[in-house]
Structures are given as structure tokens and as C-alpha cells.
C-alpha positions in Angstrom: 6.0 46.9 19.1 5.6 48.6 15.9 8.3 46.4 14.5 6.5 43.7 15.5 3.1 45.1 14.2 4.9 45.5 10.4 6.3 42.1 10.6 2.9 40.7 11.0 1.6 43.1 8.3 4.2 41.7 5.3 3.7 38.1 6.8 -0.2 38.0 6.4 0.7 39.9 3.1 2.7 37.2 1.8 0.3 34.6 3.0 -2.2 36.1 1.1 -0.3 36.4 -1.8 0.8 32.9 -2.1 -2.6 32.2 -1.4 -3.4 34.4 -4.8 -1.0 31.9 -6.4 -2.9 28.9 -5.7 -6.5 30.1 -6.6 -4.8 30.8 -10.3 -3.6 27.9 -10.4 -7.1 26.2 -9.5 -8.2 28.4 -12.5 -5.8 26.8 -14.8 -6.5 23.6 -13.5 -10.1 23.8 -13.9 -10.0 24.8 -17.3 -7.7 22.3 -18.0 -10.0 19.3 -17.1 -12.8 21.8 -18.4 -11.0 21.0 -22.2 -10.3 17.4 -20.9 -14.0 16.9 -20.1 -15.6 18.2 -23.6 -12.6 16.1 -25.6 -14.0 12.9 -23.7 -17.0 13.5 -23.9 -16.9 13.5 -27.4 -14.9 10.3 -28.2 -16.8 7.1 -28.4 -17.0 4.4 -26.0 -16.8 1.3 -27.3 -14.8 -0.8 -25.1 -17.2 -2.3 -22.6 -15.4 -5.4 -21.2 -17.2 -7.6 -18.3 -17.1 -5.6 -14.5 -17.6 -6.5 -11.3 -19.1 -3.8 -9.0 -18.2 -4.2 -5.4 -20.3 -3.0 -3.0 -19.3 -2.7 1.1 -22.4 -2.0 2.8 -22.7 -1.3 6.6 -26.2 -0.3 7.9 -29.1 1.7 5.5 -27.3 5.1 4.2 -30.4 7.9 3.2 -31.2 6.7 0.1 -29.4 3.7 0.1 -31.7 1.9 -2.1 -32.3 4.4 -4.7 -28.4 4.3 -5.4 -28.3 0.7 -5.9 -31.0 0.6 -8.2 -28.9 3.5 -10.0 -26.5 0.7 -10.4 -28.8 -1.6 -11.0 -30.0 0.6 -14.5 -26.5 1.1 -16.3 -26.6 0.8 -19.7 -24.0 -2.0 -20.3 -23.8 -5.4 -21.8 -22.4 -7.7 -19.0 -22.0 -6.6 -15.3 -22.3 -8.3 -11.8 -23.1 -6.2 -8.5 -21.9 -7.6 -5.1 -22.6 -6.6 -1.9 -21.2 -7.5 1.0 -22.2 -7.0 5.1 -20.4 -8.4 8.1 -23.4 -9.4 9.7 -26.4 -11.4 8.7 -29.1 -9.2 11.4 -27.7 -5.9 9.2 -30.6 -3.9 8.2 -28.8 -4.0 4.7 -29.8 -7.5 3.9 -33.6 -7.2 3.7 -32.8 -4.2 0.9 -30.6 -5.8 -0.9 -32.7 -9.1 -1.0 -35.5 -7.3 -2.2 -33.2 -5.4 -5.1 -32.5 -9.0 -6.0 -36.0 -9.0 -6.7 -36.9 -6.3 -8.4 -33.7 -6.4 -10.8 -34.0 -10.4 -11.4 -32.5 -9.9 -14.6 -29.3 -8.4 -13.0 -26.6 -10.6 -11.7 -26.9 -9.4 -8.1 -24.8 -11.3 -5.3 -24.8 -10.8 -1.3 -21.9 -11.8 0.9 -22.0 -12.0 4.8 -18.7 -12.6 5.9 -17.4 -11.3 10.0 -14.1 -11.5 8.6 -11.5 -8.9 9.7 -8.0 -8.8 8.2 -7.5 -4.9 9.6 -8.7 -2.0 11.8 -10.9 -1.1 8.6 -14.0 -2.7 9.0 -14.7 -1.6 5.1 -11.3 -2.7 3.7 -12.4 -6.1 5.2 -15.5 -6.4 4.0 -14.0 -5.7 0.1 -11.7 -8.2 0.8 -14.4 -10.6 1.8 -16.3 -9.8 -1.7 -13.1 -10.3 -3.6 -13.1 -13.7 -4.3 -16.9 -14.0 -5.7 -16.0 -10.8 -8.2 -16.0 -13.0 -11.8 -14.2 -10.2 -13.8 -11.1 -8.7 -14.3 -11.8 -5.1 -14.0 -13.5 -4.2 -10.7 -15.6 -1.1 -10.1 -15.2 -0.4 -5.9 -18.0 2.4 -5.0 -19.4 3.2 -1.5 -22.8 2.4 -0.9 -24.3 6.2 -1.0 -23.5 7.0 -4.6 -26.1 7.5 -7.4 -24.9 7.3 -10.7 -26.3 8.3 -14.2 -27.2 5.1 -17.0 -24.1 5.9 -19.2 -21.9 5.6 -15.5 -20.2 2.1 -16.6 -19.6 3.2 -20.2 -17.8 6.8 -19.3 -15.7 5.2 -16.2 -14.6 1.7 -17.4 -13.5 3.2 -21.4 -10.1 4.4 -20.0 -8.9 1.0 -19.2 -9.0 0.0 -22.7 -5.2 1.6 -22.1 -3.2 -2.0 -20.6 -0.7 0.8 -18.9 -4.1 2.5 -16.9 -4.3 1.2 -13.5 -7.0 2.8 -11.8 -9.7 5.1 -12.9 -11.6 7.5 -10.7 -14.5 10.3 -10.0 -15.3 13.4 -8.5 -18.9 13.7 -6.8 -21.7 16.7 -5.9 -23.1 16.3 -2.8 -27.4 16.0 -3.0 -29.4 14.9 0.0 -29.9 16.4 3.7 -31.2 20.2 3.7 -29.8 21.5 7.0 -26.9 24.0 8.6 -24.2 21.0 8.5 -25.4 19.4 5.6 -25.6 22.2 3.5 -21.6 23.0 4.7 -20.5 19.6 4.0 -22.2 19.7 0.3 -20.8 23.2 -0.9 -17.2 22.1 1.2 -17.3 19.3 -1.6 -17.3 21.2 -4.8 -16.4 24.9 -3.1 -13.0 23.8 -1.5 -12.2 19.6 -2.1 -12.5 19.6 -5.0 -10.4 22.6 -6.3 -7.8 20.4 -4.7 -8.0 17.5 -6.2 -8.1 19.7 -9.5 -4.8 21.5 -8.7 -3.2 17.9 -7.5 -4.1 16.8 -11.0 -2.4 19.4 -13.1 0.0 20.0 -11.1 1.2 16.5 -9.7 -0.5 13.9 -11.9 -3.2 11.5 -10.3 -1.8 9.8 -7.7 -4.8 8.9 -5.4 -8.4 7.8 -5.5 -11.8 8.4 -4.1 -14.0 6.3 -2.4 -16.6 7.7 -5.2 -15.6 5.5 -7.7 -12.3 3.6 -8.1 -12.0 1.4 -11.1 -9.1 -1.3 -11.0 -7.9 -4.4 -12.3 -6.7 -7.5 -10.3 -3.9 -8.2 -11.8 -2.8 -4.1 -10.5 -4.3 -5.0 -7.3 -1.6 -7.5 -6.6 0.9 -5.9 -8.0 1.0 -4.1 -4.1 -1.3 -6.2 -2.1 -4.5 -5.8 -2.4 -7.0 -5.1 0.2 -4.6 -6.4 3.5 -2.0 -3.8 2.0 -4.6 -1.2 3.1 -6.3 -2.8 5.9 -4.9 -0.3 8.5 -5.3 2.9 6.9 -8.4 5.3 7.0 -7.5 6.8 3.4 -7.9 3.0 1.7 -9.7 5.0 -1.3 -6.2 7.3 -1.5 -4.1 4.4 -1.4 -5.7 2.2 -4.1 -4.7 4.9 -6.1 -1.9 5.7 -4.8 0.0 2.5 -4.5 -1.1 2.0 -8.4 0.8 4.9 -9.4 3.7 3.4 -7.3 3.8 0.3 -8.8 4.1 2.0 -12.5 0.5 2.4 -13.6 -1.3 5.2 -14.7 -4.2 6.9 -12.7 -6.4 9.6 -14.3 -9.9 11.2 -13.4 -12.6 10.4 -15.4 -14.9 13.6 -17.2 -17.8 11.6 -15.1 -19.6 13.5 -12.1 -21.8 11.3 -9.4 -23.8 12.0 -6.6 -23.1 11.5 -3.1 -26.0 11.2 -0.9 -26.0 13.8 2.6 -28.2 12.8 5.7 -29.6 15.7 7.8 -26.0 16.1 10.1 -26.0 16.5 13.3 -23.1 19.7 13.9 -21.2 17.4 16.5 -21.4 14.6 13.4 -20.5 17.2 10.8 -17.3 18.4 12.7 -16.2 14.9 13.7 -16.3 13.7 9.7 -14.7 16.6 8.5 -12.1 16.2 12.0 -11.4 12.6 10.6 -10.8 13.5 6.9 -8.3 16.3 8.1 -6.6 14.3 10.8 -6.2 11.3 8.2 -4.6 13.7 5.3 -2.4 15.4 8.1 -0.9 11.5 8.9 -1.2 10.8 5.1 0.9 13.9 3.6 2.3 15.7 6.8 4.0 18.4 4.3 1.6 19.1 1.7 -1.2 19.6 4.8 1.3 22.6 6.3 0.7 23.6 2.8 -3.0 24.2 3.0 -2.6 26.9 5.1 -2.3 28.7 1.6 -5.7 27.6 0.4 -7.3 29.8 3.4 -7.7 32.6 1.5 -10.9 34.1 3.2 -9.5 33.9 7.0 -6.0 35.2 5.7 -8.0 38.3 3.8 -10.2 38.2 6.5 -7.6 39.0 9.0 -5.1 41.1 7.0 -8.2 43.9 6.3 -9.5 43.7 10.0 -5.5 44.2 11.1 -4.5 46.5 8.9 -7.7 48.5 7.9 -6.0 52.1 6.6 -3.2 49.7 3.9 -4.7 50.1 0.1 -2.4 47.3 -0.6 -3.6 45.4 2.0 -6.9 45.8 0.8 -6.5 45.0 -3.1 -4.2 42.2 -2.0 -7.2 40.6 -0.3 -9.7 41.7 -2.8 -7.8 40.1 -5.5 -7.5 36.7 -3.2 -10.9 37.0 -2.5 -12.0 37.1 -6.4 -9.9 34.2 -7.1 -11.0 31.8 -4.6 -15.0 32.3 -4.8 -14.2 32.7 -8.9 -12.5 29.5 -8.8 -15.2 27.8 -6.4 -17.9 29.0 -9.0 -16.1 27.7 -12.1 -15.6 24.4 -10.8 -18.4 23.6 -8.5 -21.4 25.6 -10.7 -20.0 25.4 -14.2 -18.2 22.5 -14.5 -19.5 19.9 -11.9 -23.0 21.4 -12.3 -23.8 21.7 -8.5 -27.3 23.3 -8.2 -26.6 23.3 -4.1 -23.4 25.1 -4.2 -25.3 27.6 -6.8 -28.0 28.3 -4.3 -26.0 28.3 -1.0 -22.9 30.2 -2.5 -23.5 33.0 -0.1 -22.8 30.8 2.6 -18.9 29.6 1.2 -17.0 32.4 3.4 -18.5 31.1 6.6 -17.5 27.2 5.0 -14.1 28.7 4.7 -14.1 30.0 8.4 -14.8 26.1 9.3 -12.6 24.8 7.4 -9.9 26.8 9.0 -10.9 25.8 12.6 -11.0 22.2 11.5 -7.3 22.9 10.0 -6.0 24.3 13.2 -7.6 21.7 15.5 -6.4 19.2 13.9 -3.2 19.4 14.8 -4.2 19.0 18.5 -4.8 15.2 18.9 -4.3 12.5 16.7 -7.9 10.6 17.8 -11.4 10.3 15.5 -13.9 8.8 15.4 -15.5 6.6 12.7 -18.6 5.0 12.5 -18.8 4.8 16.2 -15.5 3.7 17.0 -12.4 5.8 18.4 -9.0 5.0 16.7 -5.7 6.6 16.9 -4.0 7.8 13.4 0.0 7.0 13.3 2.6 8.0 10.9 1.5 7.0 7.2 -2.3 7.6 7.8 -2.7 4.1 9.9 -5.0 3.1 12.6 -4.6 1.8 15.9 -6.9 1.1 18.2 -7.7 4.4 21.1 -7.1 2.2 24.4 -3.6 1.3 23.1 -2.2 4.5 23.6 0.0 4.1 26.5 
């Protein structure tokens, strides 16, 4: 037994350790796109070629309208916004109609098309908008993102490189005020995004976000297009992914937008975050082993409450501790300027807790649910429907 009890001791030590590793790693990644950000920021934009902005809109999102007309106000010479809805009874139609409107002086399109070409009722609809998208470089954003005037200018300027295939953003979360939708906003910039920070230094950009995505055709069909992700859940990952396979560059842009939150319900709140970890798990099977290191605050957690007479235990979790809430701070407060995560910071340990059950649970089923639906996730991050499993 008291074997056993030391084994577990230089075990959770280790973990914690490793986990020290990670958090100063986030540091250096943070600071790294910290330099990144003031150097772009500073260069000037000048290339500003025609875009199409594609739209997939299912149902009224909070706030739905104020992020189109966020759109709506870019400062840019020559752009076209499309949206597109499966069904002409949607409750999207009568907003849109009426931001055709207000904005007449914007080239604002609406497509109702049932078409499916997948499981993913959202890949479909994209592909529906496709063809009546005038432009060569597309600009793919989901329907609850607000955006600043100078949004077009900062994200499209990259593609002024012919080799750059596929531009994209990180995002605050603004919007609903309670218990779940508080967890979900400072999960974003407290834990997500450290992430995809670390993936960039360490890895190169390889993926998307649903955020913002800024592509060309011509790199579209260089894999497929929209049916070559028709079937997966992560379509936003794979747009950037399979650009990256295909030889093209990927990179994250210096700009920040705002993804608006409704009021949660906790059963809602869990199933979202259920789907996003069940879909990375399919996606990258070893590298979501791997977040067991990002953990820090259960590992710590556990290590002190085990072990509560070991200094070393202690400091070891101490020093984990300042690393992954200094990290959080840096990258969610400081750089991504996220008032929320500033005000709720006390609240990041009990995030973290979540996070951890979500982590372990999902590796009991491979079922979630999605905008009402229940699908089955298969190897490679694709969907199926539930009642097919045997």
C-alpha cells in the first residue's frame, strides 16, 4: 500500500510538471503573437480586392441582427453579403429582408435552397450560397459574430500573399449574463484559446474557426470544397486544415471579434461543450490524450489534497497554478482585451473543474447533440446518423 501510495505521489508530480511545461509554453506563445499583433498592426493595408461574405443562417441567434449590420458597416470599397436559409418559413428571412432595406446601398443577397449534400445541415447550406458568391476571395463567418469597421481590411490583407490559403480569427465571447454563459465566455479566452496559441507556435496553423475563415476558390478546389466536408462536425477545422494539406499557408490574423452568448441553459451548456470535445477526440485522438496536461488546476488540485505534508508537492502545484491563471490573464485580459474574463476571473478554477469532467466523459460515448439533432462521431471527426448504430 505505501508503494502504491508513492507511485501515485511521483505520477500526479509528473503530471503536474508536464503540465508546468505547457503553461510556459502558452507564455511564449502568447508573447509571440503579442509581437506578431503590434508588427501588423502597424503595416498598412492596402490591398483590398473584391469579397464575398458568406453567411449560413439557421433560425434568429441573440443579436443576430446587430451582427449583420456589423457587416453591413465595414469600411471597404467593394463587398457582397449572402445569406443563405434552407427554408423559406425561417424566422431568418423577415431580418434579413429588412437588412436589405436598411443597407440598400450594400450588395445584400438571400438564398433559400433545402438542399443537402451531407449530415451538416450548415456545410450544405454554404454550398448552396457558393455559386451566387461573385468574387474570388470568400470571407465564411457564422451568423453570431460582430465585427469592428476595419474587420475586412485587417482579415482579407494577408491574401495579398498568392501562397496564403486561408486566413482566420480568434473571438471574446459578449452576450448572455448567467452561471453557463458566463463559463462558456471565460472557457473561450481562459483555456481555447491558449490552445490554439500554443498549436500556432508550436505546430503552425493548420486549422480554422468558424469565427472567421477567409479563402479563395481556386484553394477551395484544390480539396473539394464544401462536399469534401459535408460529414464532419469540425468543417471550420477542416477548411483550414485541408488548405495546409494541399500546400498553402494558413496564419491567424492580429484581428479579435465578438461571439454573441445566449442566456444557457446548464443541460445546453454541457451538451455544446460535450460536442466540441467529442468532435476533437474523433478529430485528433492523440493530441486529446494530450490535454490531460493542460489540467493544471484538477492535477494541483489533487496532488495538495493527496499529499498535504510534501513541500514539493506543494510548490510544484503553486508554480502550475501561477502559470496557467498567468497565462489565462495574458492572453484573455491583455491581449484579446476580454472585459468578461477580467471581471469573472475568480470563477476560472471552477471552469477548469468543468472542463475536466467534460474531458473525462467524453470518452464514454461517441453521441451529441447538435441543434436538435443526435448524430454519432466516427473515426476522422465524421457524422452518422444515431439510429444507425447497429
Amino acid at each position: 500500500m505505501h508503494v502504491l501510495f508513492e507511485i501515485t505521489f511521483w505520477v500526479l508530480w509528473l503530471l503536474v510538471l508536464c503540465s508546468c511545461g505547457f503553461y510556459l509554453t502558452t507564455w511564449i506563445a502568447a508573447f509571440d503573437f503579442f509581437r506578431f499583433s503590434r508588427k501588423e498592426a502597424a503595416r498598412p493595408k492596402t490591398f483590398a480586392p473584391p469579397v464575398s461574405i458568406l453567411k449560413p443562417v439557421r433560425g434568429v441567434d441573440e443579436q443576430a441582427y446587430e451582427c449583420w449590420v456589423s457587416f453591413c458597416n465595414q469600411d471597404y470599397p467593394e463587398f457582397e453579403l449572402i445569406f443563405g436559409v434552407r427554408e423559406a418559413n425561417d424566422p431568418a428571412v423577415a431580418s434579413i429582408r429588412q437588412l436589405q432595406a436598411d443597407f440598400p446601398q450594400r450588395r445584400i443577397k438571400l438564398v433559400i435552397n433545402p438542399t443537402l449534400i451531407g449530415i451538416s445541415a450548415k456545410v450544405s447550406n454554404l454550398y448552396n450560397i457558393f455559386p451566387e458568391a461573385q468574387h474570388d476571395i470568400l470571407v465564411v463567418s457564422d451568423s453570431d459574430i460582430r465585427v469592428e469597421p476595419d474587420y475586412l481590411k485587417t482579415v482579407v490583407a494577408p491574401m495579398e500573399n498568392p501562397r496564403m490559403g486561408v486566413v482566420t480569427c480568434m473571438y471574446r465571447g459578449i452576450g448572455g449574463t448567467n452561471f453557463s454563459a458566463v463559463m462558456e465566455t471565460i472557457g473561450i479566452t481562459g483555456e481555447f484559446m491558449l490552445g490554439v496559441l500554443v498549436a500556432r507556435k508550436t505546430e503552425g496553423m493548420k486549422f480554422a474557426m468558424g469565427s472567421t475563415i477567409v479563402t479563395r476558390k481556386e484553394v477551395m478546389a484544390r480539396y473539394g470544397g464544401f462536399p469534401a466536408i459535408a460529414d464532419n462536425l469540425a468543417d471550420d477545422y477542416l477548411m483550414g486544415y485541408l488548405a495546409a494539406e494541399a500546400g498553402y499557408e494558413v496564419t491567424l490574423s492580429p484581428c479579435i471579434v465578438e461571439h454573441i452568448l445566449p442566456d444557457y441553459r446548464f443541460s445546453d451548456f454541457m451538451n455544446h461543450q460535450l460536442r466540441w470535445a467529442r468532435g476533437t477526440k474523433f478529430s485528433r485522438p492523440a493530441g486529446y490524450l494530450g490535454l490531460l496536461l493542460t489540467h493544471t488546476t484538477v492535477l494541483s488540485l489533487l496532488l495538495v489534497l493527496l499529499f498535504p505534508f510534501s513541500r514539493l508537492g506543494w510548490g510544484t502545484a503553486a508554480l502550475g497554478l501561477l502559470l496557467r491563471f498567468g497565462a489565462a490573464w495574458f492572453t484573455g485580459v491583455t491581449i484579446m482585451k476580454d472585459l468578461r474574463l477580467k471581471r469573472f476571473f475568480h470563477l476560472l478554477p471552477i471552469r477548469d473543474c468543468i472542463s475536466f469532467v467534460i474531458w473525462i466523459v467524453s470518452f464514454t460515448g461517441d453521441t451529441i447533440h447538435w441543434r436538435g439533432d443526435k448524430f454519432r462521431i466516427v473515426a476522422g471527426g465524421k457524422l452518422i446518423p444515431y439510429q444507425d448504430k447497429g
